[in-house]
N, C-alpha and C positions, 0 to 999 in steps of 0.2 A: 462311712465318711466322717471326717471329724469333724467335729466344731468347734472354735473360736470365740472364747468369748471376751468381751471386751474391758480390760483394767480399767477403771476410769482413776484409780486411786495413783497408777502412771502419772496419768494426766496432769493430774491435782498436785503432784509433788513436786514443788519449785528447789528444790538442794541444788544447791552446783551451777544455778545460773550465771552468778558471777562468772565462778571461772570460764562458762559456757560462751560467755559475750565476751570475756577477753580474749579467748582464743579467736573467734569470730574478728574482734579488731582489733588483734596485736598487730596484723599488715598494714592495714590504715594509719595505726599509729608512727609506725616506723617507717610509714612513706612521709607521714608527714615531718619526723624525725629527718629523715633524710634530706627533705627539702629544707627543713630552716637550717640546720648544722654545715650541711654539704653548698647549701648556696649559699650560708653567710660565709662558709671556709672560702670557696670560690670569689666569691667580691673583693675580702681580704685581699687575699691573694692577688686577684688581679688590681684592685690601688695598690697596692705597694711596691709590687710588678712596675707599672705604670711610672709612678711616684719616681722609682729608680732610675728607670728607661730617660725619662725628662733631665732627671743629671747627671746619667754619663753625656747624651744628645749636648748640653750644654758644657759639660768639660771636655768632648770630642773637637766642639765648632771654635771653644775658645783655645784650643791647640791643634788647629788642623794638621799640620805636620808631623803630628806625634797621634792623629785621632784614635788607634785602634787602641793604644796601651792605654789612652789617656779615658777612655770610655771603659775599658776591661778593669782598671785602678777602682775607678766609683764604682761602677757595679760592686767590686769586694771590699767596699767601705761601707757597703749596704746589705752584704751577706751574701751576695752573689758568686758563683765560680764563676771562671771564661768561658766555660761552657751556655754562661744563658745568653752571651752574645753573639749570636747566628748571622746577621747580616752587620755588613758596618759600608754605608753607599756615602761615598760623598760627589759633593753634586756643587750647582749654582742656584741660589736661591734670589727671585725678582721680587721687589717689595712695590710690586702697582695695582691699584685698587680694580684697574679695568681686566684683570685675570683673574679668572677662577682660583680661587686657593687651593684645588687640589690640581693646579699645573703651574703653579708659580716653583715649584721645587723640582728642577729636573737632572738627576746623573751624569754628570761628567767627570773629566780630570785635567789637569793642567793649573795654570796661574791662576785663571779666575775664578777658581773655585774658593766658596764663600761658606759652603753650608756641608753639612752633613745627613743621613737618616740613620737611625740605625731600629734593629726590630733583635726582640727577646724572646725569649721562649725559658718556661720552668716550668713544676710540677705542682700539682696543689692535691693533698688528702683528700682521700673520702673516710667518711666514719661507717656511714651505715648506708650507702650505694650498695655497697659491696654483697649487700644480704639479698639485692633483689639479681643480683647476675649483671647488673650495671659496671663493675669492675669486672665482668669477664668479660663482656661485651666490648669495652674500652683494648682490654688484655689485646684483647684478636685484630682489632682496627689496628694494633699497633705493635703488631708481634715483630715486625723485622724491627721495632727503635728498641726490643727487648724492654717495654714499660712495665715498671711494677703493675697489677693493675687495681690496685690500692689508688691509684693516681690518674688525673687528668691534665693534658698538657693546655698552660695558658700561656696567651703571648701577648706583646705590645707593642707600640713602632713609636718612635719619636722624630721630629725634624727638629733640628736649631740652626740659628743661622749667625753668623760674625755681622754684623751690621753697624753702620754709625748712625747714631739721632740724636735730634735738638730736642729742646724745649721751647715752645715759640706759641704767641700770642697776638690777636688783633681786637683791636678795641679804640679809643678815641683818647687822644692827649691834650688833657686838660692845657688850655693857655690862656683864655681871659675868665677869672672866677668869678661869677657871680653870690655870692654866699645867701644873698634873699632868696633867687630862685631854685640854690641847689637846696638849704634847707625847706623849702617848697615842696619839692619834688619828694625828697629822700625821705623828709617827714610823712607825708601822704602816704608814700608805698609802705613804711613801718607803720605807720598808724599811731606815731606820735610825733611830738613838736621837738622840735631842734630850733637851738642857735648857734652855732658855729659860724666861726668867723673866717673870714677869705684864708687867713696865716693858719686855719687850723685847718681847710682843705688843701691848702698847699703843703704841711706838712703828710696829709694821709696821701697825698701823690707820689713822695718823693720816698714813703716808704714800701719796703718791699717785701711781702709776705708770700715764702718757700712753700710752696704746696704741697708738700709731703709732711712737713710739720704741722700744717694746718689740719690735715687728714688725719695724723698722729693725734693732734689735743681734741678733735672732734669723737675719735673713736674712744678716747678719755672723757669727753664730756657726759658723750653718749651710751658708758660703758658697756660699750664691742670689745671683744675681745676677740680673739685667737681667727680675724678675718682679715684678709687682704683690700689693699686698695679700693680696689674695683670694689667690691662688698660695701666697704664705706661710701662710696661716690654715688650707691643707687637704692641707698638705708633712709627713708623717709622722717627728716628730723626735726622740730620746733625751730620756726625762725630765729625766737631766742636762744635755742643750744650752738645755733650757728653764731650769731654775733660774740655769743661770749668765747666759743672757741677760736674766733678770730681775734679778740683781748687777749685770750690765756696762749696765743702765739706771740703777739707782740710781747708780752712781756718778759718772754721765755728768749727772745733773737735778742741780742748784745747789739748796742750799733741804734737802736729803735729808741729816739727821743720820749721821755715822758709827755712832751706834747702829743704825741700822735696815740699815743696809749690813750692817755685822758679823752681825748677825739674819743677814737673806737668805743670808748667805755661810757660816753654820755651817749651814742645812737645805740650800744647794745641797754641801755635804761631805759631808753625812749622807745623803744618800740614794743608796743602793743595789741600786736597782730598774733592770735592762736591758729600761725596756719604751719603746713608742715610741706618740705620743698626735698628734693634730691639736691645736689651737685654737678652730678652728672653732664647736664649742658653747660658749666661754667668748667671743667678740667677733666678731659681724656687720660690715662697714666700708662696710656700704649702697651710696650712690653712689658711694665711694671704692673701690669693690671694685677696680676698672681701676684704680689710681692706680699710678704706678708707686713703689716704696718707696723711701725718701731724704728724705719729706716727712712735715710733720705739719700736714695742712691745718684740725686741728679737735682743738679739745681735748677728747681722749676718755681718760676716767682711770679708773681702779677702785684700792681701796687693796691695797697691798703685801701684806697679809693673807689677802683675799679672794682675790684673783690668784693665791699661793702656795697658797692652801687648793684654790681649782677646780684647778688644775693636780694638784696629789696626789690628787686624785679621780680626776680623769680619768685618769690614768697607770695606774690599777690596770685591767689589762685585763678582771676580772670585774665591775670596781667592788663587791664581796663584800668585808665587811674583819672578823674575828673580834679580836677584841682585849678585856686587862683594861685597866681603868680604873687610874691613879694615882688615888684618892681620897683626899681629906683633909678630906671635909665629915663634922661631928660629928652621929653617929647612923647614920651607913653606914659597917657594918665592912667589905665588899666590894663590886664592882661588874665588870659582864662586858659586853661591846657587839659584837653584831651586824650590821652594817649594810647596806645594798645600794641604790646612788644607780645610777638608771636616764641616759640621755644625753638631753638637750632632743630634742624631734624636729625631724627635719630642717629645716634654712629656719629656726630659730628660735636664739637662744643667753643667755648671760646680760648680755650688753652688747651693748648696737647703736648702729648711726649711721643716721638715718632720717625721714624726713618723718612725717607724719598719719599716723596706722593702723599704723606698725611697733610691731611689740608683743618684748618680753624675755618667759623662763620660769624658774622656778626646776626643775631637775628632781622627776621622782618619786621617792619616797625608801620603804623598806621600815628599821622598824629596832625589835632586838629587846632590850632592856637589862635584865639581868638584877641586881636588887639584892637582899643581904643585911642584915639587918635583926637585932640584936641583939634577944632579949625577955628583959625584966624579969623576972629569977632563972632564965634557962636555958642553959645551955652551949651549947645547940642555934640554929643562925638561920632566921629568918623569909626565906624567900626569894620573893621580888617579881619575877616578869618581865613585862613592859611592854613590849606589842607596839605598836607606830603605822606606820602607812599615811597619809602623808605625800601628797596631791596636787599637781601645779604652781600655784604661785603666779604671774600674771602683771601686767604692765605693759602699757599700751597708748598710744602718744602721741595725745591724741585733739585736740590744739588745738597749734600755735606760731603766737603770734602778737612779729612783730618787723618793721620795719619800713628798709628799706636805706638806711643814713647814719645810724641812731639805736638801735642795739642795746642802748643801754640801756635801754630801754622793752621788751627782750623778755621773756615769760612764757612758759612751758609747763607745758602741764598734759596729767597720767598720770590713766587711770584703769586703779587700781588692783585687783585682786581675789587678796585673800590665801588659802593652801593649804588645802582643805578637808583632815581630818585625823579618821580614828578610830585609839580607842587600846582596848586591850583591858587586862585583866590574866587574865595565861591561855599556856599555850605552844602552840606553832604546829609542825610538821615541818621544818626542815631541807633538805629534801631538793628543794623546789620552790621555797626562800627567793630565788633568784636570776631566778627565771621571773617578772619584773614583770606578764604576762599573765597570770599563773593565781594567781586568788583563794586564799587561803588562811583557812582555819579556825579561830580558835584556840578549845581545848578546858578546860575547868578543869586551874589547876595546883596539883602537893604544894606547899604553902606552908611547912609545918610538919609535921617527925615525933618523936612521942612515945618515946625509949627504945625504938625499932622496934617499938612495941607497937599504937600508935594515930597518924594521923595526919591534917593536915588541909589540906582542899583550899578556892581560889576563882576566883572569877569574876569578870569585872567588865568590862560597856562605854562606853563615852562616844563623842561625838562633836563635831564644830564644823563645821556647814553652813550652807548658805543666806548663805553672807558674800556681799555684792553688790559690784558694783564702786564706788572710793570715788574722788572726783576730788581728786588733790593737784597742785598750783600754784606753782611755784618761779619767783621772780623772779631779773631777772638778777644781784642782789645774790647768793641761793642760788645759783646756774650757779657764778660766779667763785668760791666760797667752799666748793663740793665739798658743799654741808649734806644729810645722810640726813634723809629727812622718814618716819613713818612713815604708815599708814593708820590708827590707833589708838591711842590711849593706853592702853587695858584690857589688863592682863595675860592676855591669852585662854591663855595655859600654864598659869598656876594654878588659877583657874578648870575647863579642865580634868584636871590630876589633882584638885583636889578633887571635882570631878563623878565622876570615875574610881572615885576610894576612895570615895567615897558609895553608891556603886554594887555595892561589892563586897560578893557570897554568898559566904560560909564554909560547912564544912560538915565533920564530924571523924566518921569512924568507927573499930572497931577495925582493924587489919591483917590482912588475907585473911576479913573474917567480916562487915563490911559493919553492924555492930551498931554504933549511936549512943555516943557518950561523953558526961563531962561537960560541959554548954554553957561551962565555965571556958576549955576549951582553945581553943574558939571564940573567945570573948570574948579571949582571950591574943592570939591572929594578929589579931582588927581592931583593939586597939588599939594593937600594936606598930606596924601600917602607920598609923591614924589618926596618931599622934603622929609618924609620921616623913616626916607629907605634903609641910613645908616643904623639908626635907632632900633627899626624891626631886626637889622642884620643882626646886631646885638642882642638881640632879645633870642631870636632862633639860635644864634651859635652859643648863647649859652644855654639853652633849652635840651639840644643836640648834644654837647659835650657831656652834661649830667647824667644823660641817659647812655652814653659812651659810643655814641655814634657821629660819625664824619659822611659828610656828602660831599660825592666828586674825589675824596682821598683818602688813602686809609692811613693810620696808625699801626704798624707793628713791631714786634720785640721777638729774642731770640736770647734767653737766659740764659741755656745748660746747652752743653754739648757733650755726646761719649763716642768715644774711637774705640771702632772693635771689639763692641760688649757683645756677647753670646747671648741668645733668647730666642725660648721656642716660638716656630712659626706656623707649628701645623696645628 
């Protein structure tokens, strides 16, 4: 029988292991080969695919009549033959937020058809699939289309739709300036000192800065590049990159007095605040979200004022702001403010670009105003604090109607519903003032104390509810001409502090003994607040408009209009 005896100098002899392990993972490598080459080919492919689909879809809906050539045209200005447009569906398209977005777009034919879809199909390379039987595999799935099977089919679907939308905005119209307490307020939020004077807020009112230019100079401030709107609107920027790109707009719009410039250009030096804010809640850019930046397809404006004011709000990162007041109204020896602006919720801002059913918000607002009040023959002040719980104020476009070739014939119409609002007179804690979700209490406040002997306390609620939505209608004469329309003429502010103080229980005992005084002392605090109802009115409506909020009525505006622009909606 033989024997075997064992090489061990085999063993020992390492030659040829290279090639031994390349054989071993030349598979591995070319799988792996396969997967970057073949799925970066694949992705390509399907953006570009894509990319394409989105503007034939948009030259189809802006020539429904002609859709099928008019979709087949773009496709071969993009490289495409007729062949990659397989479906072409035209339909009607609903633009209401209370529909699912994949059944707002449904198949039809006749007059009112508004939209189209259309869905592609082409081929994309394989490089190295093919080595592992992946291109035979594909071959056989697809032997009656006769596919090379070098190739995988990819596809895409697009909707767009014909639609008309404004540009439209809600916010508060500045009418009696205060220049001590807006420099107050606006100062505090930037985190430096202003002096502007009333004629230098009335000039930043009466200007109007195009929000697509301002997004332009910001994406220059901020050098962005080669990104859309939308990109820019939710790019987290330096307070100060935004101020000055709101200078390097004015000075760039013809028409934009060197007053107003000068304005803009001493709050973007004053402030010195390192915090860093989106846009996003102060302008929506609707269809335009994809656009890329460089363009201003629609004139969407807000004034110089407003713009500067939401921007210093937003930039406070608690949006919490405690500050005194500059007061110069006769009959209030001091004044102290409070305040806390919540952010619009999501999906929502204070300017939009949008069809039927987009709606604007004014934020939620918390705000606590503490005034001083002189009484007749006393050393001592009356002190007033004046809490209000501000609700969102909204806008809703509920109609455009205009018609393509004749835009002067356009109208739009908001409906309207201004911020429900209670006020109290009474103090509240502190301590939960920035928690927008937790209610807060307010309890009677010391109004007045006697030579520390006796003092006296009050009460006081109001409110303004039940406001229903009101329908306001801006012709295209309004559009071009920027006109704030309100929802009312009734001073619902006065109205309510007079309901306020109307309202208010007094109440005087002595200190630490709970024992009644003379009703004198009583009668002192209601009528030092009665007679200073005018005064506080003044003092809250200018407090309110700075911050760009209206109670009991709203402010809005309606810039741009476009008839029959095409934009995807899926």
């Amino acid at each position: 029988m033989p024997r075997f005896k064992l090489n061990l100098n085999f063993y020992r002899d390492n030659r040829a292991n290279t090639a031994i392990l390349f054989g071993l993972t030349i598979f591995m490598v070319m799988g792996f080969a396969a997967l970057a080459v073949d799925g970066g080919s694949f992705y390509y492919g399907k953006r570009r695919l894509q990319g394409s689909t989105d503007l034939a879809a948009l030259a189809a809906a802006a020539d429904l009549g002609n859709a099928q050539n008019a979709a087949i045209a773009t496709l071969g200005q993009n490289g495409y033959g007729p062949a990659t447009l397989t479906k072409l569906e035209p339909g009607v398209y609903t633009s209401d937020p209370t529909i699912a977005p994949s059944q707002r777009f449904t198949v039809q034919s006749g007059a009112n058809v508004n939209a189209v879809r259309i869905t592609t199909q082409t081929q994309a390379p394989m490089f190295f699939g093919t080595i592992f039987g992946a291109g035979a595999a594909n071959a056989a799935a697809q032997s009656q289309a006769n596919t090379n099977s070098r190739y995988v089919n990819i596809g895409a679907k697009a909707v767009a739709a014909q639609t008309n939308f404004a540009s439209f905005s809600i916010g508060s119209g500045v009418v009696n300036i205060n220049s001590g307490i807006l420099n107050s307020i606006l100062g505090s939020l930037i985190g430096g000192n202003l002096s502007l004077s009333a004629d230098d807020y009335q000039n930043l009112l009466s200007t109007n800065i195009n929000l697509f230019s301002f997004s332009n100079a910001l994406a220059a401030r901020a050098s962005l590049t080669a990104v859309t709107y939308n990109q820019v609107a939710n790019t987290n920027l330096q307070l100060g990159t935004i101020l000055n790109a709101i200078v390097d707009t004015a000075k760039a719009t013809s028409g934009i007095n060197s007053a107003a410039i000068s304005a803009l250009s001493q709050i973007a030096a004053a402030q010195n605040r390192f915090a860093t804010m989106t846009i996003a809640p102060i302008v929506s850019f609707g269809p335009y979200w994809q656009t890329p930046i460089g363009s201003s397809p629609l004139n969407a404006t807000i004034s110089a004022f407003n713009l500067v004011s939401l921007v210093a709000q937003l930039s406070n990162g608690i949006y919490q702001v405690q500050t005194n007041l500059a007061v110069n109204i006769p009959g209030i020896a001091a004044a102290s403010l409070i305040f806390e602006i919540g952010q619009p919720p999501v999906g929502t801002s204070l300017t939009d670009v949008g069809p039927q059913g987009s709606m604007v918000r004014t934020s939620q607002t918390r705000l606590l105003l503490n005034v001083q009040l002189v009484a007749a023959g006393q050393t001592a002040l009356v002190n007033v604090p004046i809490y209000l719980e501000i609700a969102p104020g909204t806008a809703q476009i509920s109609s455009v109607q205009c018609t393509p070739g004749n835009i002067a014939s356009s109208t739009v119409t908001l409906a309207v519903t201004p911020a429900l609002t209670n006020a109290w007179i009474g103090v509240v804690s502190t301590t939960n003032f920035g928690d927008l979700s937790t209610p807060l209490t307010p309890s009677p406040a010391t109004m007045f104390t006697f030579s520390s002997l006796a003092n006296v306390t009050g009460y006081a609620h109001a409110s303004l509810s039940n406001l229903n939505p009101t329908s306001v209608t801006f012709t295209y004469s309004d559009i071009l001409q920027g006109t704030a329309k309100q929802t009312s003429t009734t001073d619902y502010l006065a109205q309510l502090v007079t309901s306020l103080i109307g309202n208010l229980q007094v109440n005087a005992n002595v200190v630490g003994l709970g024992v009644g005084v003379p009703p004198s002392l009583q009668s002192l605090v209601t009528t030092t607040v009665v007679n200073a109802s005018n005064p506080i009115d003044q003092l809250l409506a200018s407090v309110l408009t700075s911050l760009g909020i209206s109670v009991g009525t709203a402010t809005t505006w309606v810039t741009g209009v476009s008839c029959g622009s095409s934009v995807l909606v899926n």
